[in-house]
CHARMM internal coordinates of N, CA and C (Angstrom, degrees):
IC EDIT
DIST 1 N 1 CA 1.4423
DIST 1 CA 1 C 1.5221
ANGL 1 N 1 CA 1 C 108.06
DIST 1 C 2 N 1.1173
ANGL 1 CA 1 C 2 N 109.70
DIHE 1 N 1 CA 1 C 2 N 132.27
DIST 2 N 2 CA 2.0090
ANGL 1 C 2 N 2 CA 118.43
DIHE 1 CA 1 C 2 N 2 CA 177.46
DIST 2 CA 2 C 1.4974
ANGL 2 N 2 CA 2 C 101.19
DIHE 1 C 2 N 2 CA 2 C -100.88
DIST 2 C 3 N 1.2616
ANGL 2 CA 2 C 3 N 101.52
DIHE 2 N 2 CA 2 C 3 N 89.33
DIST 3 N 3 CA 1.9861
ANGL 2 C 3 N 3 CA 106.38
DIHE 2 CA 2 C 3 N 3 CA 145.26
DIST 3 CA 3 C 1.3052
ANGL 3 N 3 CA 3 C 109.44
DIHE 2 C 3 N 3 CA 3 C -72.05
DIST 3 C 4 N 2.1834
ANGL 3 CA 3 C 4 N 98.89
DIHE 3 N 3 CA 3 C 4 N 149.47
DIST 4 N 4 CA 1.1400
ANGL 3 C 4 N 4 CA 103.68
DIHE 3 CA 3 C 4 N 4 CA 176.51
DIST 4 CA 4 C 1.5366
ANGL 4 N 4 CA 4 C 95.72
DIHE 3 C 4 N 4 CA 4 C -119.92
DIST 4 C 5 N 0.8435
ANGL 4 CA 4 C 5 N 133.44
DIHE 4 N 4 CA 4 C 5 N -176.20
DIST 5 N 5 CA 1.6461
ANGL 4 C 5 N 5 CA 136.34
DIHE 4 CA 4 C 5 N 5 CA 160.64
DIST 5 CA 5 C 1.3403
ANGL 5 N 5 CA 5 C 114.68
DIHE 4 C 5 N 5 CA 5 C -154.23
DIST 5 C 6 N 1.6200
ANGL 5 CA 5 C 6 N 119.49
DIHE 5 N 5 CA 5 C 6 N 137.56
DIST 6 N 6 CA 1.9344
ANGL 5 C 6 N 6 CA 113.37
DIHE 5 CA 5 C 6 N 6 CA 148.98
DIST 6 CA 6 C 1.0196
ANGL 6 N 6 CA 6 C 112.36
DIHE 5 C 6 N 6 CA 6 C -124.30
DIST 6 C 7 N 1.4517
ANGL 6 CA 6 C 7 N 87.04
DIHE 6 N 6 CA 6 C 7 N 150.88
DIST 7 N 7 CA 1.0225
ANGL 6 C 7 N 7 CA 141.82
DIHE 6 CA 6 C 7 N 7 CA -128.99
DIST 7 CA 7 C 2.3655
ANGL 7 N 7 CA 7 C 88.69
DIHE 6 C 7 N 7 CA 7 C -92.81
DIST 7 C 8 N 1.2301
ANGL 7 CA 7 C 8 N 106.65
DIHE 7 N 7 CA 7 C 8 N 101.41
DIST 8 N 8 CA 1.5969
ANGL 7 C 8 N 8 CA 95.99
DIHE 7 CA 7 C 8 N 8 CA -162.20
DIST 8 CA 8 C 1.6904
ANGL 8 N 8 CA 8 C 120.12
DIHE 7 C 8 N 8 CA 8 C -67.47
DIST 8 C 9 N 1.1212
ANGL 8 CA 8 C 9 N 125.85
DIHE 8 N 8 CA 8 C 9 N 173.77
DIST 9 N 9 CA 1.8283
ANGL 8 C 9 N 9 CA 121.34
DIHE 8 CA 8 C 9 N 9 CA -162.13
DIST 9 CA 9 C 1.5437
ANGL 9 N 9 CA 9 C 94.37
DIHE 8 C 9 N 9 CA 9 C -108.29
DIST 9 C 10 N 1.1594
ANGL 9 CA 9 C 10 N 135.73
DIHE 9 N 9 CA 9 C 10 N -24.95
DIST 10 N 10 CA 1.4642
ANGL 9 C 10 N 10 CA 129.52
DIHE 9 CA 9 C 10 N 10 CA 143.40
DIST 10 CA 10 C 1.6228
ANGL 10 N 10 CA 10 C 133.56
DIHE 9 C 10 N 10 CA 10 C -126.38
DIST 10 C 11 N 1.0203
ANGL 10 CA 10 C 11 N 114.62
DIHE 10 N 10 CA 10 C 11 N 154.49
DIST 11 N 11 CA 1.4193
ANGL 10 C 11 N 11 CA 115.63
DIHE 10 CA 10 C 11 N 11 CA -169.29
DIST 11 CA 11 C 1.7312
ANGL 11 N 11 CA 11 C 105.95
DIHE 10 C 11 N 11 CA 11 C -45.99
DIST 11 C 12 N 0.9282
ANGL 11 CA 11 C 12 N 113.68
DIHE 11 N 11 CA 11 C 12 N -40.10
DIST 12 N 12 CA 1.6265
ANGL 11 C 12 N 12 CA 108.22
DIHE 11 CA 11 C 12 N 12 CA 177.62
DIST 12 CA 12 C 1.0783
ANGL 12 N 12 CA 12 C 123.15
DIHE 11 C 12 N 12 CA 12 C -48.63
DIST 12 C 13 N 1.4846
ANGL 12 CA 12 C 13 N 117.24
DIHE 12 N 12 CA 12 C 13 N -33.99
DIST 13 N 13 CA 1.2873
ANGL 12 C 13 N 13 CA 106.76
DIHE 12 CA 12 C 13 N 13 CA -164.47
DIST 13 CA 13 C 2.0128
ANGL 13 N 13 CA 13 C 109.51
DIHE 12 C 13 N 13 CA 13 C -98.35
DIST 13 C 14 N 1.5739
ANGL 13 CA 13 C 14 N 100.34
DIHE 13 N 13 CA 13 C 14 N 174.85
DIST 14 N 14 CA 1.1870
ANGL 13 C 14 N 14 CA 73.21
DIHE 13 CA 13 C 14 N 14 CA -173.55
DIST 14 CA 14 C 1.3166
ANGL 14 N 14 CA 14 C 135.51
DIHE 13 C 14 N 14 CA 14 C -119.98
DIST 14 C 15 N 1.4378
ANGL 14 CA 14 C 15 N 153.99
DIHE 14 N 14 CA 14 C 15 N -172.15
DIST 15 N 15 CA 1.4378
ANGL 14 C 15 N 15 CA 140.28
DIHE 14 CA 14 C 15 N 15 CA -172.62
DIST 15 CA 15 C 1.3021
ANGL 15 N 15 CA 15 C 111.68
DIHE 14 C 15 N 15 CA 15 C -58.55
DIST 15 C 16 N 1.2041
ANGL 15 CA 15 C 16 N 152.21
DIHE 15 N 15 CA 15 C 16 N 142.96
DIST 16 N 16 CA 1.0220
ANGL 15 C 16 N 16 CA 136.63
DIHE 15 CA 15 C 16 N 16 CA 120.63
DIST 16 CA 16 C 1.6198
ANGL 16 N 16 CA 16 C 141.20
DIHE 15 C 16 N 16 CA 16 C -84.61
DIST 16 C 17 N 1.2086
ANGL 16 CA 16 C 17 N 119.51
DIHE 16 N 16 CA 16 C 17 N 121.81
DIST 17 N 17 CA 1.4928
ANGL 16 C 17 N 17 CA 105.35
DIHE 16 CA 16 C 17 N 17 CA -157.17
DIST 17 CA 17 C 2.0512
ANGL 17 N 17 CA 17 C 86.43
DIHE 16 C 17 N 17 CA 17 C -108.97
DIST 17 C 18 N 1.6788
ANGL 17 CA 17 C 18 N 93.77
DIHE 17 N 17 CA 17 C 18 N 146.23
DIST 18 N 18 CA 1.8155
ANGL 17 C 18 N 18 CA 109.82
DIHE 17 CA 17 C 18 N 18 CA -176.52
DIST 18 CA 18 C 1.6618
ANGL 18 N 18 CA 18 C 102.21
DIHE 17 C 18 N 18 CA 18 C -111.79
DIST 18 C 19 N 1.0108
ANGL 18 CA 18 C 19 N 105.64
DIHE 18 N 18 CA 18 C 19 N 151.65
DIST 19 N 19 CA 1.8708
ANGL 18 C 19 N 19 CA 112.00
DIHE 18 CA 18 C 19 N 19 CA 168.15
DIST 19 CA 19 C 1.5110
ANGL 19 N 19 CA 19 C 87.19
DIHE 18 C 19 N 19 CA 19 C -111.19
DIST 19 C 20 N 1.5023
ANGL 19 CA 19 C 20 N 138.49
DIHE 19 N 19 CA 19 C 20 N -174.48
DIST 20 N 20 CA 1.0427
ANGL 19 C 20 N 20 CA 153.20
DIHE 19 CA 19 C 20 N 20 CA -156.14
DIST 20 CA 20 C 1.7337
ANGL 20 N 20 CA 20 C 76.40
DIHE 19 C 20 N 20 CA 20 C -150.18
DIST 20 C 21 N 1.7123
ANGL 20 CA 20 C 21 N 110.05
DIHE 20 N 20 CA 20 C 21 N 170.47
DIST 21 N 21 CA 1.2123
ANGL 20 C 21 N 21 CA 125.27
DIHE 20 CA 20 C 21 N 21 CA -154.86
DIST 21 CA 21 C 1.4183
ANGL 21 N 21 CA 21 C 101.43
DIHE 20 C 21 N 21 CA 21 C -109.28
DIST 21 C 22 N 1.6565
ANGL 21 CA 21 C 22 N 118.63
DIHE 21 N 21 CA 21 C 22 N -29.28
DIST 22 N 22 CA 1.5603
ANGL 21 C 22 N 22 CA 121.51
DIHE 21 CA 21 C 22 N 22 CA 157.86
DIST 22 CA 22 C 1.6361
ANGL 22 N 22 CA 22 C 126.13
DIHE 21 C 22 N 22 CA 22 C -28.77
DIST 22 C 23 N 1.5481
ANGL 22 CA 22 C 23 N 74.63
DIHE 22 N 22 CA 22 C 23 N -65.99
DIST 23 N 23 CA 1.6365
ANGL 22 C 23 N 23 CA 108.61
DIHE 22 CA 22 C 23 N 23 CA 162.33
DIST 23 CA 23 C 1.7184
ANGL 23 N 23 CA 23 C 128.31
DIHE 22 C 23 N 23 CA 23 C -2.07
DIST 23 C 24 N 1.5277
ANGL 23 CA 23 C 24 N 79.87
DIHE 23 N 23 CA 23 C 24 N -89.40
DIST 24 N 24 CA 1.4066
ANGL 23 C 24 N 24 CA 126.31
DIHE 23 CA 23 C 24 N 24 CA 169.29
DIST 24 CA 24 C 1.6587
ANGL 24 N 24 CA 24 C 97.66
DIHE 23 C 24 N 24 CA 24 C -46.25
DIST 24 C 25 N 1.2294
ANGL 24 CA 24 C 25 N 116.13
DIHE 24 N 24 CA 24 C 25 N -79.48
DIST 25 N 25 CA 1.4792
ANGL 24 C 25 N 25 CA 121.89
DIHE 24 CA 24 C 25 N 25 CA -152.61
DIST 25 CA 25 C 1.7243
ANGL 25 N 25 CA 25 C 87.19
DIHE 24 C 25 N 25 CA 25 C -71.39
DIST 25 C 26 N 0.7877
ANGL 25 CA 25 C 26 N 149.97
DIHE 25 N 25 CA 25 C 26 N -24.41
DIST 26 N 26 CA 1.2388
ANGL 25 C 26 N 26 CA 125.14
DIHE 25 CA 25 C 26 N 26 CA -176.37
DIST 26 CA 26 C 1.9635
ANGL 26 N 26 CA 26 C 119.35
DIHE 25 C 26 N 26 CA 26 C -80.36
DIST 26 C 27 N 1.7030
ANGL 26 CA 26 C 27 N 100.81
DIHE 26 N 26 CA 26 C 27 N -15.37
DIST 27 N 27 CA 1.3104
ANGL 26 C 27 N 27 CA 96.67
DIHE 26 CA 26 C 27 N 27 CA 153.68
DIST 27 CA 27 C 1.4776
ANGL 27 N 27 CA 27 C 129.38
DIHE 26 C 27 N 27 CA 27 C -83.18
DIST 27 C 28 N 1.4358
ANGL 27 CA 27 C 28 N 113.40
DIHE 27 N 27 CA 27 C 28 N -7.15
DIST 28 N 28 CA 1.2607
ANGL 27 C 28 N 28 CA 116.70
DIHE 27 CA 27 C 28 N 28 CA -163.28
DIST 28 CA 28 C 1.7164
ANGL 28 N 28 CA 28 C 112.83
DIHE 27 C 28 N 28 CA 28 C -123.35
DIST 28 C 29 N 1.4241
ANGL 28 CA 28 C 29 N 100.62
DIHE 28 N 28 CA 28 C 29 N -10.96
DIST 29 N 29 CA 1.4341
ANGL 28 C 29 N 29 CA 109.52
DIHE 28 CA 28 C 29 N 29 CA 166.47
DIST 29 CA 29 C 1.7002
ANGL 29 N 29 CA 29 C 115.31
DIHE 28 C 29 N 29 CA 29 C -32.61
DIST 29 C 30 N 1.0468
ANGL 29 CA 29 C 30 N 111.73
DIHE 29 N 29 CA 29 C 30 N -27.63
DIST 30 N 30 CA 1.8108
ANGL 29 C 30 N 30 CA 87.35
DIHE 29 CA 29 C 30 N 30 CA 178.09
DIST 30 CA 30 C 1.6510
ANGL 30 N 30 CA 30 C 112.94
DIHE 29 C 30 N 30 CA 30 C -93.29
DIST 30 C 31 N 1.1650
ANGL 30 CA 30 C 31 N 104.41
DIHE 30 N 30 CA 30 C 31 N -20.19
DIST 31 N 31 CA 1.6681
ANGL 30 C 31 N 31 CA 110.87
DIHE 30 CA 30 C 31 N 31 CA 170.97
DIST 31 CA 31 C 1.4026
ANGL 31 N 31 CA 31 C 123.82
DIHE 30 C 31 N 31 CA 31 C -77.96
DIST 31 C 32 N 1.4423
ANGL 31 CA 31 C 32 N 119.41
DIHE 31 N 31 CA 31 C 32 N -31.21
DIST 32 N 32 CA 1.2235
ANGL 31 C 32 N 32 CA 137.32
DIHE 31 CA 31 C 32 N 32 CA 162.70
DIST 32 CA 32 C 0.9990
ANGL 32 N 32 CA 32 C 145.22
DIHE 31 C 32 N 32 CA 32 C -112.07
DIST 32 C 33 N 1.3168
ANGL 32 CA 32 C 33 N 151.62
DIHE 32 N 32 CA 32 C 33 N 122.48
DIST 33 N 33 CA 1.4293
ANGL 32 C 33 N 33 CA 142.59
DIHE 32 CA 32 C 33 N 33 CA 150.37
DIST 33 CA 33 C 1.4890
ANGL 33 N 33 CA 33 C 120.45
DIHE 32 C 33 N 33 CA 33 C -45.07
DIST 33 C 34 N 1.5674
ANGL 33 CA 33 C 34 N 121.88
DIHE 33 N 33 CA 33 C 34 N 133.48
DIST 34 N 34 CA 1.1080
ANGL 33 C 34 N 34 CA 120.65
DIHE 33 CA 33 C 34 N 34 CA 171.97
DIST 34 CA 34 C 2.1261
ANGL 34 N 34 CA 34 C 119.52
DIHE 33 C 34 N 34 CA 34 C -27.11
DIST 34 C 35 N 1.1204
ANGL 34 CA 34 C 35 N 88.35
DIHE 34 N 34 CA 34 C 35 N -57.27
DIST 35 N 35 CA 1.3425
ANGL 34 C 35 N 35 CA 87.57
DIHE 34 CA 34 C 35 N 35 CA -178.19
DIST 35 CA 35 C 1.0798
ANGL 35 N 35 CA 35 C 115.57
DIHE 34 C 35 N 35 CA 35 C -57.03
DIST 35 C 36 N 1.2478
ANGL 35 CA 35 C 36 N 139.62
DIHE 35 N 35 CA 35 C 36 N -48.58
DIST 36 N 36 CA 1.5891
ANGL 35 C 36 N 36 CA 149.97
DIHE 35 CA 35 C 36 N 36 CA -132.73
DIST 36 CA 36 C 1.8410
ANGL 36 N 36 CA 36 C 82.41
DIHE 35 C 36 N 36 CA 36 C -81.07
DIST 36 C 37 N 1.7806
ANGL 36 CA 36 C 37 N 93.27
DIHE 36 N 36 CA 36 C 37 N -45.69
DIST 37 N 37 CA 1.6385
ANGL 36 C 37 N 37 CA 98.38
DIHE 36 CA 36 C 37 N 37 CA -155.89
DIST 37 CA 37 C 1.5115
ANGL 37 N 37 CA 37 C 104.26
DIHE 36 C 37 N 37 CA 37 C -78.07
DIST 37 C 38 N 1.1344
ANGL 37 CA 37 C 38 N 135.69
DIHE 37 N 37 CA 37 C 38 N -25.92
DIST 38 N 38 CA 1.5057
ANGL 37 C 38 N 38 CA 144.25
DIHE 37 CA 37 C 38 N 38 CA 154.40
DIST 38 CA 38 C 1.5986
ANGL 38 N 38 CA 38 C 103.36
DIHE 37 C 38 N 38 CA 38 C -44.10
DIST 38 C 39 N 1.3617
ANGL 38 CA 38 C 39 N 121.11
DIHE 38 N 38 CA 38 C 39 N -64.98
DIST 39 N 39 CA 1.5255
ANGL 38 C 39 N 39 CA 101.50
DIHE 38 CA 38 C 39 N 39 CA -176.01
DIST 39 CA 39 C 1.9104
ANGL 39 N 39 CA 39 C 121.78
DIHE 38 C 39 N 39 CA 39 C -75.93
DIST 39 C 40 N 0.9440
ANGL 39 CA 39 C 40 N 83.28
DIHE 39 N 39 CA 39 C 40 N 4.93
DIST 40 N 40 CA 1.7354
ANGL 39 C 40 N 40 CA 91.71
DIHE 39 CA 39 C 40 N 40 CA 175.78
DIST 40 CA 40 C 1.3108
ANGL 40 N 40 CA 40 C 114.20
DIHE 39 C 40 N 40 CA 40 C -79.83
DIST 40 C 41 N 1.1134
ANGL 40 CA 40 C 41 N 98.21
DIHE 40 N 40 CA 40 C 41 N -52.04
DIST 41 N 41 CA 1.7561
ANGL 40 C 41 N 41 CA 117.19
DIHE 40 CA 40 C 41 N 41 CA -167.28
DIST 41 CA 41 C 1.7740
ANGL 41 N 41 CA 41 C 108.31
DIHE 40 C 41 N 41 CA 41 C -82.81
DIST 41 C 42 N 1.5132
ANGL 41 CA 41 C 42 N 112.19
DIHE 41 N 41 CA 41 C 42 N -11.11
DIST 42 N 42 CA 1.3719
ANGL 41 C 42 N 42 CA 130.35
DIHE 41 CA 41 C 42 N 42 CA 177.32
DIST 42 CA 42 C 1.4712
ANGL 42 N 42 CA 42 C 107.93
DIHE 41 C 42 N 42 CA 42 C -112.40
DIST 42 C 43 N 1.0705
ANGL 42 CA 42 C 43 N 123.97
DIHE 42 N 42 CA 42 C 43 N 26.12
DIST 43 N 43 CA 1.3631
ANGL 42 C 43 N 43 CA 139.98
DIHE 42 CA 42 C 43 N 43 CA 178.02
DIST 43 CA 43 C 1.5884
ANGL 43 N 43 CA 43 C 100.74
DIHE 42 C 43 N 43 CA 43 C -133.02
DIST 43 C 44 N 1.4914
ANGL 43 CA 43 C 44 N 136.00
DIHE 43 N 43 CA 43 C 44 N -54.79
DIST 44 N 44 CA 1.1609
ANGL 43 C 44 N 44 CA 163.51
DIHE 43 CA 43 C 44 N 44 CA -122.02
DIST 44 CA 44 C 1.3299
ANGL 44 N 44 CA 44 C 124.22
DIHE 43 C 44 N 44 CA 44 C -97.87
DIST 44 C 45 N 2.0273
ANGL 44 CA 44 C 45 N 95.78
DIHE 44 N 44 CA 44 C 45 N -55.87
DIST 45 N 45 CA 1.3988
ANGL 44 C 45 N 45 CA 126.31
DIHE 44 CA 44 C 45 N 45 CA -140.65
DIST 45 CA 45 C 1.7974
ANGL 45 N 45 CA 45 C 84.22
DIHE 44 C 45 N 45 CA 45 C -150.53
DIST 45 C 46 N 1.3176
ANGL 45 CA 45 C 46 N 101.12
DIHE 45 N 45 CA 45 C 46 N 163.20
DIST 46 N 46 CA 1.3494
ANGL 45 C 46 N 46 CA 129.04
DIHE 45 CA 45 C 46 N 46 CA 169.58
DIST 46 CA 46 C 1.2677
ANGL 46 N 46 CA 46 C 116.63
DIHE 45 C 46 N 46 CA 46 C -117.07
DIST 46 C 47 N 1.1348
ANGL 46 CA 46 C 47 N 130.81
DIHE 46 N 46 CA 46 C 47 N 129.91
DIST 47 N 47 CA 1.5948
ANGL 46 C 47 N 47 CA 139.34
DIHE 46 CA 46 C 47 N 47 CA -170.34
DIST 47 CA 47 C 1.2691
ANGL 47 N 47 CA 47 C 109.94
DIHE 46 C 47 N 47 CA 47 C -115.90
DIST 47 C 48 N 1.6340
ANGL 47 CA 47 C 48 N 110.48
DIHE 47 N 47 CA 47 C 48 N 139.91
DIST 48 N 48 CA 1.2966
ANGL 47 C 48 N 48 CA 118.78
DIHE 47 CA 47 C 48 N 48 CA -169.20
DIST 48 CA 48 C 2.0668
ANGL 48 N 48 CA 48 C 85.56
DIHE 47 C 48 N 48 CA 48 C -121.81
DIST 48 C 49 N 1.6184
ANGL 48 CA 48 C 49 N 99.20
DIHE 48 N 48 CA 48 C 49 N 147.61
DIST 49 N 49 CA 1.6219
ANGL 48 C 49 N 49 CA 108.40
DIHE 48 CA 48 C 49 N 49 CA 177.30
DIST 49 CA 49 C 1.1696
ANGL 49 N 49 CA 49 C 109.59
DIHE 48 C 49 N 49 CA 49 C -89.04
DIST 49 C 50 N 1.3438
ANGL 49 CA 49 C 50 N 155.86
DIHE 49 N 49 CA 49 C 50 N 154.65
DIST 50 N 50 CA 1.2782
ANGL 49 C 50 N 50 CA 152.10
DIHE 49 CA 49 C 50 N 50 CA -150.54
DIST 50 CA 50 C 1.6719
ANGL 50 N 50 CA 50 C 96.21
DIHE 49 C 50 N 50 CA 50 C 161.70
DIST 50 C 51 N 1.6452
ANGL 50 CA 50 C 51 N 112.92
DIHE 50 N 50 CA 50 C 51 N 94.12
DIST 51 N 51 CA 1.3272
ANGL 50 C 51 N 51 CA 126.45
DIHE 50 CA 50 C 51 N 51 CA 156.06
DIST 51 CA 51 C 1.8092
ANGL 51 N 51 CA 51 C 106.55
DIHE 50 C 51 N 51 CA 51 C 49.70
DIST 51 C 52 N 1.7736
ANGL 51 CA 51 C 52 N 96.49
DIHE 51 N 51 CA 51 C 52 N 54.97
DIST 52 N 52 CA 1.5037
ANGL 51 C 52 N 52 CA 106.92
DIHE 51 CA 51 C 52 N 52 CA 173.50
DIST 52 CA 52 C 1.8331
ANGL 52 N 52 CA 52 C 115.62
DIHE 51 C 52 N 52 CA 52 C 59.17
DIST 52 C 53 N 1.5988
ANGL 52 CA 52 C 53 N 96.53
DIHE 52 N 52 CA 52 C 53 N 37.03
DIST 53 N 53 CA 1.1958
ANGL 52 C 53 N 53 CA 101.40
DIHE 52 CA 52 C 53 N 53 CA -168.00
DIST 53 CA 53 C 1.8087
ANGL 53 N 53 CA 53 C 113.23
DIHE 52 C 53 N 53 CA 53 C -132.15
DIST 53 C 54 N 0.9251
ANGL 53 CA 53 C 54 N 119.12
DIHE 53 N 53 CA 53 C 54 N 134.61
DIST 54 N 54 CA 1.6004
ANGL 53 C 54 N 54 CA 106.04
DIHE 53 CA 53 C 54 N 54 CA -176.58
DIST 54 CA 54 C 1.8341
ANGL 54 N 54 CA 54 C 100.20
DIHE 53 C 54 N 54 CA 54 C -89.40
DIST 54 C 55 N 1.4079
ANGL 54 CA 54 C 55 N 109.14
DIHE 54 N 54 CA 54 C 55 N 137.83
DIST 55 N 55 CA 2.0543
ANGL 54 C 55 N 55 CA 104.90
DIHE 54 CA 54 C 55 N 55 CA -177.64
DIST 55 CA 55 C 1.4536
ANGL 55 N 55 CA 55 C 76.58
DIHE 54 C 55 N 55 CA 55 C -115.28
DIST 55 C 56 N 1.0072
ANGL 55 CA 55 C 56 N 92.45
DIHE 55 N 55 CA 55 C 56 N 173.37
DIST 56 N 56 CA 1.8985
ANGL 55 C 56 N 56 CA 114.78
DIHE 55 CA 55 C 56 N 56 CA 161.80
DIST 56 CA 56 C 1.2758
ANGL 56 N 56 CA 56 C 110.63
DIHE 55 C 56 N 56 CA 56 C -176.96
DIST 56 C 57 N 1.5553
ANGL 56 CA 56 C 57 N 104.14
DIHE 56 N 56 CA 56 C 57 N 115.86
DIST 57 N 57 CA 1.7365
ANGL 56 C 57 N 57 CA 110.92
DIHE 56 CA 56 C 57 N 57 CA 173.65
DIST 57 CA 57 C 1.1023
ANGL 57 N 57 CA 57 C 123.56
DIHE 56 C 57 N 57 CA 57 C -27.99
DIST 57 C 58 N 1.5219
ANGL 57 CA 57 C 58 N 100.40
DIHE 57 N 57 CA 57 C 58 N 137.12
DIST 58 N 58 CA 2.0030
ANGL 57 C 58 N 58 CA 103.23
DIHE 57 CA 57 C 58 N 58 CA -173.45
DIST 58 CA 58 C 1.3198
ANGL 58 N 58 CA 58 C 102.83
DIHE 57 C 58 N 58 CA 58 C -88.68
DIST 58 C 59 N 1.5332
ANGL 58 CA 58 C 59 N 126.26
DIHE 58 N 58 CA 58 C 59 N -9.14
DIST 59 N 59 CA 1.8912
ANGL 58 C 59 N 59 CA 108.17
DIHE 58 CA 58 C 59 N 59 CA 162.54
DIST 59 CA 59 C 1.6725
ANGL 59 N 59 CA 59 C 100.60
DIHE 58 C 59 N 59 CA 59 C -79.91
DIST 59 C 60 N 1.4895
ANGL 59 CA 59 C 60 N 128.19
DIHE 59 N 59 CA 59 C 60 N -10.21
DIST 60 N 60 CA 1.4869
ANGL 59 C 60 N 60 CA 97.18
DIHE 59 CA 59 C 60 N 60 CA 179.53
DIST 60 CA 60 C 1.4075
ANGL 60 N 60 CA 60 C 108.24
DIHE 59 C 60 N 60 CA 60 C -86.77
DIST 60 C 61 N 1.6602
ANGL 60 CA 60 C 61 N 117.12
DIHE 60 N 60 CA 60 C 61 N -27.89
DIST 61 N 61 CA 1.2404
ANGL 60 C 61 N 61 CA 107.44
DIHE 60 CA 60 C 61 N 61 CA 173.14
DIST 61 CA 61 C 1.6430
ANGL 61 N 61 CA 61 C 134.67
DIHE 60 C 61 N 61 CA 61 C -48.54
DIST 61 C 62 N 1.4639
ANGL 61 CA 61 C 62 N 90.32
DIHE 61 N 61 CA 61 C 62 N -46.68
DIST 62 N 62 CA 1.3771
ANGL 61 C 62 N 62 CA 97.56
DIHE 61 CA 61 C 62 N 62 CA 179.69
DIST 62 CA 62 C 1.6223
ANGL 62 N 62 CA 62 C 122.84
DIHE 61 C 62 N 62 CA 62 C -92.14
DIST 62 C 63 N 1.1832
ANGL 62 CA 62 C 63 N 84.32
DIHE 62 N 62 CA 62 C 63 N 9.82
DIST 63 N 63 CA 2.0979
ANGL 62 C 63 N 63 CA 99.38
DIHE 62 CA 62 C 63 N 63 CA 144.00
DIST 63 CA 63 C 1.4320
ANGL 63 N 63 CA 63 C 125.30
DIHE 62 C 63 N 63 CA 63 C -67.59
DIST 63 C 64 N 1.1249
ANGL 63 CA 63 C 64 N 101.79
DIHE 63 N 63 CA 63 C 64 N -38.71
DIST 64 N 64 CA 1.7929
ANGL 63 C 64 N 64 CA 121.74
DIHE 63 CA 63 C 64 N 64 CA 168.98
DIST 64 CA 64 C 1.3912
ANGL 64 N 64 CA 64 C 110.43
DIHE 63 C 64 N 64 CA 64 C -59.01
DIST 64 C 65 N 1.4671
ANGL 64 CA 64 C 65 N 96.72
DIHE 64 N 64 CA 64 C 65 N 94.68
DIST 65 N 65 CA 2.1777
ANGL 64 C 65 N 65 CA 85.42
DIHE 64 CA 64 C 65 N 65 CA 168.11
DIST 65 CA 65 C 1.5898
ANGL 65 N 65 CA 65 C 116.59
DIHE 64 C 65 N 65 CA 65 C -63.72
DIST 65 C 66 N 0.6098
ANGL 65 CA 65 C 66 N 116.41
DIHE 65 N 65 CA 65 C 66 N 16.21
DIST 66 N 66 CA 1.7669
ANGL 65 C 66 N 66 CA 110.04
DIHE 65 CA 65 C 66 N 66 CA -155.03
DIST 66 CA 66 C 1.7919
ANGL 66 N 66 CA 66 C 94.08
DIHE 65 C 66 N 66 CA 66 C -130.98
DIST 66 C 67 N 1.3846
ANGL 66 CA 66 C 67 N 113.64
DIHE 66 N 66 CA 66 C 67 N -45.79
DIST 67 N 67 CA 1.5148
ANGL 66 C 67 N 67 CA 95.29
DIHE 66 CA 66 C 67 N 67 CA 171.84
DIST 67 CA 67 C 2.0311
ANGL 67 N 67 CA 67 C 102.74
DIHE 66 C 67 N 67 CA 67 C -91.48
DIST 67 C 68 N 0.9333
ANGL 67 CA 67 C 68 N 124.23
DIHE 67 N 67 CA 67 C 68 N -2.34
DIST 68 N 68 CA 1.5976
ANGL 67 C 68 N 68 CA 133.76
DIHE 67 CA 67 C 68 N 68 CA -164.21
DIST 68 CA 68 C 1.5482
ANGL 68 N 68 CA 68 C 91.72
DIHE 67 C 68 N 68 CA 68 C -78.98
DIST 68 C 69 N 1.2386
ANGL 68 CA 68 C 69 N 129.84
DIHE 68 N 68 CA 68 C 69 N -52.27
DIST 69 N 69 CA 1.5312
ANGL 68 C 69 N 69 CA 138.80
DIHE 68 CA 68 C 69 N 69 CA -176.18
DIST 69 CA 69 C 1.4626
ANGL 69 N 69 CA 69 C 98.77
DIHE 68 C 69 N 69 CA 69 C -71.77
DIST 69 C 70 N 0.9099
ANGL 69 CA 69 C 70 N 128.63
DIHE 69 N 69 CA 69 C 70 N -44.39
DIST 70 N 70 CA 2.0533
ANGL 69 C 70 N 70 CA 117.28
DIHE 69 CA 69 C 70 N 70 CA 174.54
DIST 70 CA 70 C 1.7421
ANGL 70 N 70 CA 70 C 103.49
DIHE 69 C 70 N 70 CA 70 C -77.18
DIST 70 C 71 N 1.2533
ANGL 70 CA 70 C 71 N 131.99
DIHE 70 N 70 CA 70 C 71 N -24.19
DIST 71 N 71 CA 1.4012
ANGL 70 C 71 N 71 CA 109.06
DIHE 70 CA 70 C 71 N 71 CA -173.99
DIST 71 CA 71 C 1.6701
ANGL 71 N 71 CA 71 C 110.18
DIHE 70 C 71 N 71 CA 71 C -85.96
DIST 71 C 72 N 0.9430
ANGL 71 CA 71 C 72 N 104.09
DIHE 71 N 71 CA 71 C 72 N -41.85
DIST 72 N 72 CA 1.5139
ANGL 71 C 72 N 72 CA 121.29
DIHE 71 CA 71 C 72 N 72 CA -173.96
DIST 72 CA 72 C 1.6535
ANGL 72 N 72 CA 72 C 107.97
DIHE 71 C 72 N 72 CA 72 C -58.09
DIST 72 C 73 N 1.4538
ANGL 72 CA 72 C 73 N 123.28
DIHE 72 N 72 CA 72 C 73 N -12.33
DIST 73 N 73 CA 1.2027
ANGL 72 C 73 N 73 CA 133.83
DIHE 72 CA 72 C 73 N 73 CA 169.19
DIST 73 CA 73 C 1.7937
ANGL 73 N 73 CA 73 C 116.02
DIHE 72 C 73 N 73 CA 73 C -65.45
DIST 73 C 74 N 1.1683
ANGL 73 CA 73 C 74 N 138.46
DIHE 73 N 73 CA 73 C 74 N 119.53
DIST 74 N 74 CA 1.1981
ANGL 73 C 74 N 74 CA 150.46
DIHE 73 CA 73 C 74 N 74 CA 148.72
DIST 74 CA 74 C 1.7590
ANGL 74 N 74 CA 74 C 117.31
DIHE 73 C 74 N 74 CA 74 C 19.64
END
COOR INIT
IC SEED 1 N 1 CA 1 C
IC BUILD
């Protein structure tokens, strides 16, 4: 799995750590089709671009019951 994180501009604020969408679908590939799981997470989640890459916060992911029960698996 590829985490991303930034890195915050003052100590107050706080980390945010990204999974990439590969990521994602490669835990969830048997429950989903790319597509299905693209419009979920683009319905769901907000995506940040990062070097031709889709991120999406790992608290919005794991807002998702439905992808939250396939990642959390082994």
């Amino acid at each position: 799995m590829i985490l991303y994180y930034n890195k915050p501009d003052t100590e107050e604020d706080q980390t945010n750590i990204f999974i990439d969408f590969h990521s994602i679908h490669e835990r969830v590939k048997n429950r989903y089709p790319e597509s299905s799981l693209y419009r979920l997470l683009r319905k769901k989640c907000q995506s940040v671009r990062y070097q031709n890459r889709d991120l999406y916060l790992y608290e919005d992911i794991m807002n998702i019951p439905e992808v939250y029960k396939e990642m959390k698996k082994p």
